[in-house]
C-alpha positions in Angstrom: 133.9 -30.0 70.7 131.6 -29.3 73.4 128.7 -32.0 72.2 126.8 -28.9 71.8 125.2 -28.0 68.4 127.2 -25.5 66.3 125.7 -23.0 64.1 126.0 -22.4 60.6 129.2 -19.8 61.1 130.6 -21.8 63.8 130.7 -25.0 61.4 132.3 -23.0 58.8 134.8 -21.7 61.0 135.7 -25.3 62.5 135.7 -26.7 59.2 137.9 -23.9 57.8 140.4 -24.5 60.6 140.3 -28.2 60.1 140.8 -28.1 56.6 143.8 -25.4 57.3 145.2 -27.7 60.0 145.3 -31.1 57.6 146.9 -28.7 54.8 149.8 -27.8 57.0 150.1 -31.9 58.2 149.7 -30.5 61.4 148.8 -34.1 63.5 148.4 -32.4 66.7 146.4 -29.9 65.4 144.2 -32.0 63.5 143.8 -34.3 66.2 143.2 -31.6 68.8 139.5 -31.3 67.0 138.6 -35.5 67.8 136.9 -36.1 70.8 139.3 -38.8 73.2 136.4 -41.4 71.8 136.3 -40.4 68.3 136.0 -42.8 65.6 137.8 -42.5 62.1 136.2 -45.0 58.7 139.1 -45.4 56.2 139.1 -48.2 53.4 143.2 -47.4 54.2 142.7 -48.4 57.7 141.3 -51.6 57.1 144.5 -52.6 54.6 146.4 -51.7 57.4 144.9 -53.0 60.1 142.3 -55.4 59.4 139.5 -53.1 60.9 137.9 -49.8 58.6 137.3 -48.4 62.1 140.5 -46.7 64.2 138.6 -45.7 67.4 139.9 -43.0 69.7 142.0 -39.7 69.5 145.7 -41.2 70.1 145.1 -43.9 68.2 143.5 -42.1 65.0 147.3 -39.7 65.4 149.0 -42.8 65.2 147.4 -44.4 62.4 
């Protein structure tokens, strides 16, 4: 994303692609909508990893 505010259709068209993209398990996909610095909160995460945060893009396709 561009940092720039969406409007209501183009929310609902990025969601609906996400949502299609995670439904398929398409990592790439998914991941391709995450900024390089994007942060991801999982209660999952912090089993795993001892941190509820997994910060950045590669590392959020990884987890």
């Amino acid at each position: 994303m561009s940092g720039q505010a969406m409007n209501r259709a183009a929310a609902e068209r990025f969601v609906a692609a996400w949502c299609a993209n995670w439904c398929r398990v398409d990592i790439d996909a998914v991941v391709a909508h995450f900024a390089d610095n994007a942060e991801m909160r999982s209660p999952l995460a912090l089993e795993l990893t001892d941190s509820p945060i997994v910060t950045g893009a590669e590392n959020i396709r990884a987890y």
